[in-house]
N, C-alpha and C positions, 0 to 999 in steps of 0.2 A: 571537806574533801570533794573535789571535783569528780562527777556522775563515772568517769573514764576511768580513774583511777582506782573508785571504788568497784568498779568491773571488774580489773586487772587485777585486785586481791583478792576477789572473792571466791571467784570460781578456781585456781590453785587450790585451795586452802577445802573446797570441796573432795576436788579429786584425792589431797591427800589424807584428808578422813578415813576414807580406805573400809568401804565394807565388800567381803569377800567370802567365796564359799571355799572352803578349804575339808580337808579330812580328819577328822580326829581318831587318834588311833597310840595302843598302849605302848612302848619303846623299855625293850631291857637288851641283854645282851642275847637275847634270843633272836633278834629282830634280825640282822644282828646293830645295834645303836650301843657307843659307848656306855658302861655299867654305870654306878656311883660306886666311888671308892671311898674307901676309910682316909679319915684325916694321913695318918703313918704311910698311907701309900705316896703323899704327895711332899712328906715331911723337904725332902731332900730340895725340891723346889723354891723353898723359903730364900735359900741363897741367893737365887736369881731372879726374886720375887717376881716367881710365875703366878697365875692368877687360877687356882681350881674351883671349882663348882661354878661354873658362869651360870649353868642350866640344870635346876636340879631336879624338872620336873618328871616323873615317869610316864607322863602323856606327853603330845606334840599335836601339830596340826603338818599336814600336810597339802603343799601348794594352796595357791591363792589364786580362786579363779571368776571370773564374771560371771560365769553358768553354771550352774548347776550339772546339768550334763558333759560339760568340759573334767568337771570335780569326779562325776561315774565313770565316766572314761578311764579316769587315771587308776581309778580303783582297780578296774577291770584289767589292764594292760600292762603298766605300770613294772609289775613283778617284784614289788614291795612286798615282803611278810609282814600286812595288817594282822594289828590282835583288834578284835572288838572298833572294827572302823564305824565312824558315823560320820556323814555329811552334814554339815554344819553352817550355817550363816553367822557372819561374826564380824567385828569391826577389829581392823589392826592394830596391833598393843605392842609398845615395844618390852614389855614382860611378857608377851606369847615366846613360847617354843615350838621351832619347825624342826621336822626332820629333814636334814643337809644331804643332796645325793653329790656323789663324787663327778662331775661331769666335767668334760677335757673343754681345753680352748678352742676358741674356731677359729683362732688362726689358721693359716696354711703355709706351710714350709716351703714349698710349691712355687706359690706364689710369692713370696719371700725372696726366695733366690733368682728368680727374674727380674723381679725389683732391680736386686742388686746388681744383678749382670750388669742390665742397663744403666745403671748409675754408674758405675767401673768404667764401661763403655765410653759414657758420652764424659763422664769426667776426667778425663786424664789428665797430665800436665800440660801438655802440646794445646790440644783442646781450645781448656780457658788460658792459656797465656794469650791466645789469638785472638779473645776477646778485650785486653786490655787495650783501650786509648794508644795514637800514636799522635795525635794533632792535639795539639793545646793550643784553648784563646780563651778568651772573656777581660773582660772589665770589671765583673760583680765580685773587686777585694774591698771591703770594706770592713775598716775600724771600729766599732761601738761599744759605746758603756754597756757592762753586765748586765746592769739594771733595766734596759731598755730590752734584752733580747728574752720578752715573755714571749716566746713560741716553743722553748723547751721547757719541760717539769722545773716544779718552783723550786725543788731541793738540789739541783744542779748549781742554780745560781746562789743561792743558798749560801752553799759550800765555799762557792768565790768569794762573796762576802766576808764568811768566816777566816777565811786566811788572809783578809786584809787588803784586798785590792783596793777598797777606798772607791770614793766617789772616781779618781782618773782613771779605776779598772778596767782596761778595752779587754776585748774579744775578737779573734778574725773571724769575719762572714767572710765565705765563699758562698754565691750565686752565679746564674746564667752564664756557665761556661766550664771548661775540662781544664783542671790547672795541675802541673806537676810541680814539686817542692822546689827546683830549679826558677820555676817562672816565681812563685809567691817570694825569695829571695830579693829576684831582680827588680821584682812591683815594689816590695816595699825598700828594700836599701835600706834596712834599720837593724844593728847587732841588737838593738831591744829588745825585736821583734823577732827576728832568724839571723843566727850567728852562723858565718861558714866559717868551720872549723879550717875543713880544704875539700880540693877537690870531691871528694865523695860523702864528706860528714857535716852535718846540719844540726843545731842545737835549737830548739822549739821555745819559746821564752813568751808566747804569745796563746793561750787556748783559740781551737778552730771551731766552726761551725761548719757545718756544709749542709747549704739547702738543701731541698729536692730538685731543683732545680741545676746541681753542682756535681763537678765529679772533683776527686783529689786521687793522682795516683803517683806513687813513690816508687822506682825501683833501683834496684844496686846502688842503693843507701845506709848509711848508718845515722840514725836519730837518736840525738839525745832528747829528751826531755829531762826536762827542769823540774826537778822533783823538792830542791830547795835554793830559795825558803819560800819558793811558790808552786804547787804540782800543776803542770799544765794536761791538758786532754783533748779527745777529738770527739766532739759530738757529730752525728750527721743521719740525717735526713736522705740525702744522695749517693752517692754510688762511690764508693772506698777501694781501691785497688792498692795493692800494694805485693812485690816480690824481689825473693834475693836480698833481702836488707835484714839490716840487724836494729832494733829499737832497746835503749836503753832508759832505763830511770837514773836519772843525772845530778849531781851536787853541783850545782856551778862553781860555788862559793870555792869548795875544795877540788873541782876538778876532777873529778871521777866516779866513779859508780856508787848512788847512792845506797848504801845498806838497811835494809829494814831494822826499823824499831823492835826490840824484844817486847812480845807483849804479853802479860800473863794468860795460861791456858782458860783462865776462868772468865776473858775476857776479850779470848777471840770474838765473839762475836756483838761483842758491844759498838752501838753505832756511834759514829765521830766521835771512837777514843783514839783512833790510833791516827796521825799525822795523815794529812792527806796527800799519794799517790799519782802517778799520770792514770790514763785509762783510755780508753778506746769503746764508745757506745753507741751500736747503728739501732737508730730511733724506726719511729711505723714509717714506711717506704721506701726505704735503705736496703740497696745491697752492696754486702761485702766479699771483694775476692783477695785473700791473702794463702801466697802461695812461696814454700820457703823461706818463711822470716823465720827469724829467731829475737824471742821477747823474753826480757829478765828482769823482776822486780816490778810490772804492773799495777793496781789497783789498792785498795785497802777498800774495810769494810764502812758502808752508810749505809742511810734508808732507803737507798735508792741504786742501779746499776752502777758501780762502780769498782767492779771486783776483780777488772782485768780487761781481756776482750768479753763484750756484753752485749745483746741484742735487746732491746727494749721497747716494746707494742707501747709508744707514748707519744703524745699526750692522747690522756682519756678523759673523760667527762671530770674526774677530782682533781686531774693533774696540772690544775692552774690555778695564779688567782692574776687580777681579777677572774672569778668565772663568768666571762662572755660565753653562753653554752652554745652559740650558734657558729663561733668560730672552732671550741672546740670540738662541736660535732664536724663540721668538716675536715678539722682533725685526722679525729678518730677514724673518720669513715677510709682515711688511707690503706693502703697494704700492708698485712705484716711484713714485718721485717726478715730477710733472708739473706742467709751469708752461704759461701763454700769454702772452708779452709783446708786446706790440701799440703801435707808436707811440713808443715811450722814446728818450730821447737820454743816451749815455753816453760819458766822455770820461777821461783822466786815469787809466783804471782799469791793473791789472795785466793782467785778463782782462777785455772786456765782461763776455762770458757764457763759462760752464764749466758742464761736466755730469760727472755719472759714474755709470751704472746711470741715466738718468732715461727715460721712457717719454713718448709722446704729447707731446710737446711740440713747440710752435709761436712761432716767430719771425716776425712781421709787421711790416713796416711802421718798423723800427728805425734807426736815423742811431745807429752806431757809429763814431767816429774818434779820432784820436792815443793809443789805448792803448798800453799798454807793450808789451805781446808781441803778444798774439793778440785780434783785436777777438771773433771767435766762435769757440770754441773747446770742441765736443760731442765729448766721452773715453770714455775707457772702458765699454764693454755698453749703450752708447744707444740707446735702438730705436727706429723710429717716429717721427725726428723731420722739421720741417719748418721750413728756412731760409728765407722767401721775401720777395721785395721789400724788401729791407734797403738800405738804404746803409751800406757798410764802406770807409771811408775811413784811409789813414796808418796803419796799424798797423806801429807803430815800429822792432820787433826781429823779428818774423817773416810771420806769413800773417794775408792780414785773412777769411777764411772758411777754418778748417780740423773734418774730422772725422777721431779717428785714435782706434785701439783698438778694433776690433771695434763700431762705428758704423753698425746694417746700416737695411738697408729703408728708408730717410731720404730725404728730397728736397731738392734745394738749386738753386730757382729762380727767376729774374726778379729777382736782386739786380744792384747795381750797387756794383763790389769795382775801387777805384782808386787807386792810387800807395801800397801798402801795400810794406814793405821788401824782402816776400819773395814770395810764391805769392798772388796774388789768392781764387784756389778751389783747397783742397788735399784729398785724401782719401788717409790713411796707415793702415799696419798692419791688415792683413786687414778693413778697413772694407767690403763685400762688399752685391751687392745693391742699390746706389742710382743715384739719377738726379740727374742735372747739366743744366736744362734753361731755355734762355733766359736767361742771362745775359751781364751787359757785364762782362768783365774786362778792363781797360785801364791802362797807365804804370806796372803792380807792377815794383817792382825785378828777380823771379827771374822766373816762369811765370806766365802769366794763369791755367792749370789742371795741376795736377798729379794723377798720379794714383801711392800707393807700395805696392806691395805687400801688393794687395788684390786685389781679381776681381772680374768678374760685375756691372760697371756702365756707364751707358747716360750718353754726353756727346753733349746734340743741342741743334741752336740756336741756339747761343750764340754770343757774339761775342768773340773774343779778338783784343788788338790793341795795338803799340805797346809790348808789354814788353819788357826788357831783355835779355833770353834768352830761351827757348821760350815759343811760343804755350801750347803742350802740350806735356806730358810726362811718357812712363807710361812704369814702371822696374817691375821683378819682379813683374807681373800679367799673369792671363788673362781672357780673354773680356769682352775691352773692345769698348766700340762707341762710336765719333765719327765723328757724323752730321751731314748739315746747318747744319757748323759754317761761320763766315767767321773766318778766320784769318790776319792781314794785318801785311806789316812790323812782327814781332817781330825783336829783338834777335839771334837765330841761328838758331834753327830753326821751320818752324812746329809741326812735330809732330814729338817725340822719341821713339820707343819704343825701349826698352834694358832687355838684361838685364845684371845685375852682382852682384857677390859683394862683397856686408857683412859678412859675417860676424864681422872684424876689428876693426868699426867699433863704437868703446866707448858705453855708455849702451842698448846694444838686448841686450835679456835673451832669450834667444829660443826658452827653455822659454815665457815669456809672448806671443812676437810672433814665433812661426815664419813662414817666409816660403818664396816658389815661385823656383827659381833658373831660372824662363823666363819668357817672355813674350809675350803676341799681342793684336792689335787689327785689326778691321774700320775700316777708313777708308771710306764711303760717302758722297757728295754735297758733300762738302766744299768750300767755298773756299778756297783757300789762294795766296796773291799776296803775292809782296814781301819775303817774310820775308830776312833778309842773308845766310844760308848755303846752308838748301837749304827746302823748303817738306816736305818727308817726310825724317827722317833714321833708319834702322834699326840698332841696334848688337845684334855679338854676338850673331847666330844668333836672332834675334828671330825671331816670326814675324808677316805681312802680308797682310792681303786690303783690297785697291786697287780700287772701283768709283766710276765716273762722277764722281770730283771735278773738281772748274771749275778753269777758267782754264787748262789744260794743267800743273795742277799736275806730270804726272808727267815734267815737263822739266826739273826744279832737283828731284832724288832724290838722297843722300848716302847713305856709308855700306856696309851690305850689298847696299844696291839697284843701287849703281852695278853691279855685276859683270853685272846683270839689264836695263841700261838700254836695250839694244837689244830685248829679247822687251818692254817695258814703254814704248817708244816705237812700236813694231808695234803693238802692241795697245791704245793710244792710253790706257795709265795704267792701264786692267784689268787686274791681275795679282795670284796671291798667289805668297806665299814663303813656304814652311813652316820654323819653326825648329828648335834644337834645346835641351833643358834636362833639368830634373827637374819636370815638374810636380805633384809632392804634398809636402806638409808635414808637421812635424810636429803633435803634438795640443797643443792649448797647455791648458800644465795649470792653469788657472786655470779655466777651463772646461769639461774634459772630463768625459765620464759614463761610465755603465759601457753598454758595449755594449751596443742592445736584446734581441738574437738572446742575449749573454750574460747579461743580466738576465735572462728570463723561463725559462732551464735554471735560474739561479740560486732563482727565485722557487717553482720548484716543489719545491726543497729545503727551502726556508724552510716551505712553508707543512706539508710532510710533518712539519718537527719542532714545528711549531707545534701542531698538532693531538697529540702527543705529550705524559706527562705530566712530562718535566722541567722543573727549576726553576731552574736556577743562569744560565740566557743570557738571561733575557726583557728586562732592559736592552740586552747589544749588539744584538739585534734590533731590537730596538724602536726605538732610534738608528738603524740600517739604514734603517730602513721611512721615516724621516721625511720623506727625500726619494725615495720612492718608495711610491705604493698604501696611505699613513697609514690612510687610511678604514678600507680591509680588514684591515689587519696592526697597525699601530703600535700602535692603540688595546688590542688582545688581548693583543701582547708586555708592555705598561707594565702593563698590569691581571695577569695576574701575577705578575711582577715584583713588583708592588706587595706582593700577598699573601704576597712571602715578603718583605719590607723593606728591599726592593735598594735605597740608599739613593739617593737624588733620581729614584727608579721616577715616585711619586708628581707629583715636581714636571712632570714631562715630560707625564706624564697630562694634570693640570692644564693646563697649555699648549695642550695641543692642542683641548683641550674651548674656552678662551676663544680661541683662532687661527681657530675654526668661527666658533663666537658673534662674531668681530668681522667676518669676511665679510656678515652681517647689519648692520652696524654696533650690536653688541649688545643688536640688539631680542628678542633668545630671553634671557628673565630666566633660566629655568630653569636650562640650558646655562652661562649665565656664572655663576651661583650653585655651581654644583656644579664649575665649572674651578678656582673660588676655594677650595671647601672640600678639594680632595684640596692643592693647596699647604698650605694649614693644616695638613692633617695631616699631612704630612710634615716641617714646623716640631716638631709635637707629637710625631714620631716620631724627635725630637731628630737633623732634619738641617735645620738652620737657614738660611731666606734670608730675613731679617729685610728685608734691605732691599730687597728683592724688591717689597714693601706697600707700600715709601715710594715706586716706581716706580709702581708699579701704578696707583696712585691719581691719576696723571695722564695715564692712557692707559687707562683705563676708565670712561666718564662716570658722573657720581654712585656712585663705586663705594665712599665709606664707609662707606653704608647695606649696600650689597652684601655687603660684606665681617665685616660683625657677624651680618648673616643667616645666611651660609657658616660661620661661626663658630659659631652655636646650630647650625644642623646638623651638625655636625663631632663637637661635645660627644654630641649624641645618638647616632650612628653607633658611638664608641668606646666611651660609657659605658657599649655593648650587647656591646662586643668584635668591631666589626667596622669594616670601614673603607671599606667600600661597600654598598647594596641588600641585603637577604635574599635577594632574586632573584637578584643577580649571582651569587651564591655558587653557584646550580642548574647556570650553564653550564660548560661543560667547559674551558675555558682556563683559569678561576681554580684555583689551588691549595686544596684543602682547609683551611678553618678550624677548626684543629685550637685542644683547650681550651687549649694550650701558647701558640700566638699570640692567643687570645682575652686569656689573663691579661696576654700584652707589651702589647696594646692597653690595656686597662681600666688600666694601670700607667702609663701613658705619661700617658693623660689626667687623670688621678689626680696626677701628680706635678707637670703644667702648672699645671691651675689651680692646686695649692698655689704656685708661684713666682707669679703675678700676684696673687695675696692676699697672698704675704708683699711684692711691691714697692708693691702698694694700685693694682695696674693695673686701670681700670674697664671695658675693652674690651680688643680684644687688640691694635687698633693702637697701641693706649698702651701696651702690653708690649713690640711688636717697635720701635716707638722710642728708648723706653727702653733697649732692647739693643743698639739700632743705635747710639747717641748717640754713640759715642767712632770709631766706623769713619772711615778718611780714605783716601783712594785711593792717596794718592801716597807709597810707600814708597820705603826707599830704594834697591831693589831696579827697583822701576819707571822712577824717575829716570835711573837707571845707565842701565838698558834704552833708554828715550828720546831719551837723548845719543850712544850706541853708534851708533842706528837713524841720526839725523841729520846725525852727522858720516861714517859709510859712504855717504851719499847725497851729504853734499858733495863726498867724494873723487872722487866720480863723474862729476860734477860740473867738477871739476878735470881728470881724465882725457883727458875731451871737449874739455875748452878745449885743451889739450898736443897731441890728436891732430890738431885742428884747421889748429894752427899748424905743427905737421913736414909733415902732407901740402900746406901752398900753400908752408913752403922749399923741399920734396924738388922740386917742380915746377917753381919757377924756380933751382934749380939744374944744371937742363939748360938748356945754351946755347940750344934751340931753344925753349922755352919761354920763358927769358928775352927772348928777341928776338920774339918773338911779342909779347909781353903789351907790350913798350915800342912795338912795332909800333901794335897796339889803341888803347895811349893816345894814341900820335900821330894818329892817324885819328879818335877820337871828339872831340881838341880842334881839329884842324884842320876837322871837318864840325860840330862843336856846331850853329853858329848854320843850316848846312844841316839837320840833324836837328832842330830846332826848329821850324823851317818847315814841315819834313815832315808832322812829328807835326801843327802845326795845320791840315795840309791835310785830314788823317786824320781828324782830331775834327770838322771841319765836315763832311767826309763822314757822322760816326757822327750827327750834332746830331737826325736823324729819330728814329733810335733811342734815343737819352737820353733826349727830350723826354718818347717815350712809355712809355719805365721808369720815368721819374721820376713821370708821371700817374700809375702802376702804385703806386708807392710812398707818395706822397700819398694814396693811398685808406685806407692805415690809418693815417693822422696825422694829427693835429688840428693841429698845427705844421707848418703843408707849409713843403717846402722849393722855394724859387724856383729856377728855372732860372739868374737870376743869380747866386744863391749856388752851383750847380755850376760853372759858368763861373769864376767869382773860384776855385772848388778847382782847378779842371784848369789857369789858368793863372799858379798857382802855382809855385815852384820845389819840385818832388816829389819824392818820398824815391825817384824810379827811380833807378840807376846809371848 
């Protein structure tokens, strides 16, 4: 292992050793900290195998602190009833128990609703229609085999493959120009390719690309896609507009609207089982504006974004093969991706919407219903985004508003999420940081609001009601706040807060989705009336701070509270109860960096040997430095490097000069001219990425001119024996050009251009063409690879469904359980037609509230939706249980 790298693990792996001064101190219900209960007390749990005793210890440690006098302090101030405290030095165990204080989020509401204003504001429809293209030109339609187009992830092309395109399989690139679905008709002239039905309706028979370099904009269209017996799709890189149209998944064969395959529930989520879909997926530096479409029948499930409309942070360092890492780091180093969708109506999809890595993006105004799984569904490293005034309607197999996977700083408000199978509003897996503010969550089959194993967010306003099970329900998180909520005749509880141990539970990888094994939440101003079990229920040493909720909430308390009900009837619902857990996690390694305090010892290493005259490391450095301080260091280590002919030195160079020049959108000629000729020369210094060019050239605007320019500069440089400035050679990082590398230089170029005269090459992309002609991606090596990846995913898959199904036997194969649940059913068919009543009396109470959501909502849609069109939903037969 290289000196750098053994840096970069070592010192993490210190810091998380973890020794700290914390408090130790006794915990019973005196304190007051959750008691221990007898087995009988939690019998009834078994059903829904909850998890009791996590922490059975009757000591704890309190905080974790670097000082010692930080640790006195808290003792001092604190306002903890210590029994017998001692300050203590101690290393972190994740078998310690802490005691858990109840502490609110920081969010700010405040600020929250300025946010939004201005987003309302500057987003209207008028607005961004004025930003859509009126001139259309370019040139850059070009045709190409599948196989050839490695600049999007390998599972894209993949998937082409698997349906049989065959070696003739084209693709449309769109490059260097603004095209609307009218001009790509007229360019190509091929019903193969786009068939016009008539005047306004276009059938797609061709998959698109669109560079960075490209825009595509559609409106007052109707699109079919060709969903058999080939699914077509739009990948892109470039800027997407589309409004006023209608997009369909199309049969050709028969003519009309293709219908989704039935596929068994146990197998929703299996990847490439179910027939492959059209789809719509804006890649890293992609922005999408769609505003008033309507989309039916979208996506199906893979390994990869395909689940409808999909925003996708790719390609990343895994996301190719060949791995050329210095192409895909210039990649990588793009923008996320960011769309606004404003007004659409989508229906029939796998996913409405899915993200993963996308930034700034904005949902307005959208009528989402009957999707298959997830009507919005923003994944993995999302930031910044905002859910608002949506209608999410029936989402079939799980939650009709979820964000899971580290989802931070996001807003999710003033939508209206009802009769969806599972969780109306959900936020999962360290989703950290966001607000849940003014929404109607009403009739979802599981919780109107959930919250999983995340922290540090702020639920006010809202209105939950009528669901099948919790109002709320927040599981292994801290520093929740639910405020000013009304929460009314749910299903069992209205607010669930519980801590539990997953750890068992197959499908959660938890190097990727560490999680907190405690819990606490502020209840402040709450309504909460009616719910059928208890309106506050706390499990497992959770912890609780109880202020001023209505209605005498704290008279129907479950749970840990109950042992607390007489101190929390005195004091008229004011109470907290401090819990007990583990509150820290692990670093999920997908994510983690190297520690700053260890970076910058690190950095003064680096830069003492950089100023040093060796020569053999200025590559691993220079790797190093890419994500970290480039400016300063990367550029010095590749330069170098370069001079002694560290092979692909150059090409990284290069990179970094055009990753500059594109933050400009490559208006610095110079900069990108000269990023271009150190790749050349590194072709020339017989380390070949021929097809390096053939990317290149659709993510560099007009960059063929560029590139022969780079080229005569390149010739000159070398045929002088050198492979930078006269000047570069003055400063002290470069290696001396000794005559010895002079003659390797002057040889290299020498022996090039004789290969491009002996093939009668008249430029040099006509050489790397030519060389490139016979490369095809898919070996059979990769193949192997791909089916491996896929069917390890299905097993997994399977796992899940088996665990699924042992934990609801093991449940009712307790007698008490089984009489329970046949108890439930008799009770919900003997009261049906009573709880129908119910619920309608519920809804005419909400009807003030809907009316003025739904006004909310109709502001960004040009298709409003009637008040009696929500009526005919709500009295509906609805996916509740």
């Amino acid at each position: 292992m290289h000196f750098f790298a053994f840096l970069f693990l070592l010192l993490p792996l210190e810091v998380m050793a973890g020794w700290c001064y914390s408090i130790a101190t006794n915990v019973d219900s005196t304190t007051p900290v959750s008691p221990l209960y007898e087995a009988q007390f939690y019998v009834a749990n078994k059903c829904s195998q909850e998890e009791p005793y996590l922490f059975l210890q009757r000591s704890a440690f309190v905080g974790c602190y670097k000082k010692r006098e930080d640790a006195e302090k808290v003792l001092q101030t604190s306002g903890f009833p210590f029994q017998d405290p001692k300050i203590v030095y101690h290393k972190v165990s994740i078998t310690d128990t802490y005691v858990i204080f109840p502490n609110a989020s920081y969010r700010s509401l405040s600020k929250t609703k300025r946010k939004l204003k201005n987003i309302y504001h500057s987003n209207s429809i008028k607005k961004i229609s004025k930003k859509f293209p009126r001139r259309f030109y370019g040139e850059g339609i070009k045709l190409l085999k599948y196989e050839k187009i490695t600049f999007v992830p390998t599972l894209f092309l993949y998937q082409l493959r698997e349906q049989g395109f065959g070696t003739d399989g084209k693709v449309l690139l769109l490059y260097d120009g603004v095209y609307s679905l009218e001009m790509l008709y007229k360019k190509l002239h091929n019903d193969k390719y786009i068939k016009k039905v008539n005047a306004d309706t276009y059938e797609l028979r061709v998959p698109i690309i669109i560079s960075s370099t490209a825009s595509l904009v559609i409106k007052n269209k109707t699109l079919r896609l060709e969903t058999r017996p080939k699914a077509m799709f739009i990948l892109y890189f470039g800027d997407f507009y589309m409004k006023n149209s209608k997009v369909v998944t199309w049969d050709t064969k028969r003519n009309r609207y293709a219908k989704r395959e039935k596929i068994p529930k146990n197998k929703l989520l299996y990847i490439d089982y179910e027939k492959p879909r059209p789809y719509f997926t804006g890649l890293s530096g992609s922005h999408t504006y769609f505003i008033n479409n309507i989309f039916k029948g979208l996506g199906f499930h893979s390994g990869i974004s395909t689940f409808g409309i999909s925003l996708l942070y790719a390609p990343g360092e895994n996301g190719y093969y060949p791995a050329n890492k210095a192409f895909n780091y210039f990649m990588s180093k793009n923008n996320n991706p960011e769309a606004l969708y404003i007004g659409n109506d989508i229906s029939d999809a796998t996913m409405a919407f899915y993200t993963n890595g996308a930034k700034n993006t904005y949902y307005l105004g959208n009528y989402t219903h009957d999707n298959i799984i997830y009507n919005f569904d923003p994944h993995d490293y999302s930031k910044g985004l905002v859910i608002a005034r949506n209608l999410s309607i029936r989402a079939q197999n799980a939650h009709g508003i979820i964000i899971s996977r580290e989802v931070d700083h996001s807003i999710i408000a003033e939508n209206l999420s009802l009769k969806n199978h599972s969780a109306g509003i959900m936020i999962d897996r360290l989703s950290n940081h966001n607000v849940i503010y003014n929404n109607i969550s009403i009739l979802n089959g599981f919780m109107g609001i959930s919250i999983q194993e995340s922290q540090d967010n702020l639920i006010t306003h809202n209105t939950v009601a009528l669901n099948s099970i919790n109002g709320m329900m927040i599981r292994n998180s801290l520093n929740i706040s639910i405020e000013h909520n009304d929460i009314v005749k749910n299903g069992k509880n209205g607010i669930e807060i519980s801590s539990k141990n997953i750890d068992n539970i197959p499908g959660r990888d938890f190097s990727i989705d560490p999680y907190f094994k405690a819990c606490s939440a502020v209840l402040k101003k709450n309504q909460l009336l009616d719910n059928y079990n208890a309106n506050i229920m706390v499990k497992n040493s959770s912890a609780v701070y109880m202020y001023a909720n209505k209605n005498k909430a704290f008279k129907q308390v479950g749970g840990d509270l109950e042992f607390f009900y007489k101190d929390i009837f005195d004091k008229k619902g004011n109470f907290r109860l401090y819990g007990r857990g583990f509150p820290f996690r692990g670093i999920n390694t997908e994510t983690s960096k190297l520690n700053p305090y260890a970076f910058q010892a690190a950095k003064k290493i680096y830069i003492e040997i950089a100023d040093e005259p060796n020569d053999f490391i200025g590559s691993d450095f220079g790797i190093a430095y890419l994500k970290n301080n480039k400016e300063l260091y990367g550029f010095k280590q590749f330069q170098r490097a370069s001079t002694n002919f560290t092979a692909g030195a150059l090409t990284y160079l290069g990179y970094l000069y055009l990753i500059d020049s594109r933050e400009n959108d490559f208006k610095d000629r110079e900069k990108t001219i000269e990023g271009l000729m150190y790749l050349i020369e590194d072709i020339i210094m017989k380390n070949p990425h021929y097809i390096d060019f053939e990317k290149l050239l659709y993510f560099i605007p007009h960059s063929k001119n560029l590139i022969e320019e780079a080229f005569v500069r390149a010739k000159e440089n070398m045929s002088d024996g050198r492979l930078f400035k006269k000047s570069a050679y003055k400063k002290s990082i470069l290696c001396t050009n000794t005559l010895k590398k002079k003659y390797q230089v002057k040889s290299a170029i020498r022996y090039f251009v004789y290969k491009m005269n002996l093939i009668k090459s008249n430029s040099f992309l006509n050489y790397c063409h030519v060389s490139d002609k016979d490369y095809n991606i898919f070996t059979p090596l990769l193949i192997s690879s791909i089916k491996q990846r896929l069917k390890k995913d299905n097993n997994l898959k399977k796992r899940i469904f088996r665990y699924q199904k042992k934990m609801i036997a093991a449940g009712f194969k307790n007698d008490l359980c089984a009489k329970s649940a046949k108890r439930h059913a008799y009770i919900k068919a003997q009261t049906a037609e009573l709880a129908k009543m119910e619920d309608e009396k519920e809804i005419k109470k909400l009807m003030p509230k809907l009316k003025e959501q739904l006004k909310k909502i109709n502001e960004f849609r040009i298709r409003k939706i009637s008040m009696q069109q929500l009526l005919k939903i709500l009295n509906e037969e609805g996916v509740k249980n």
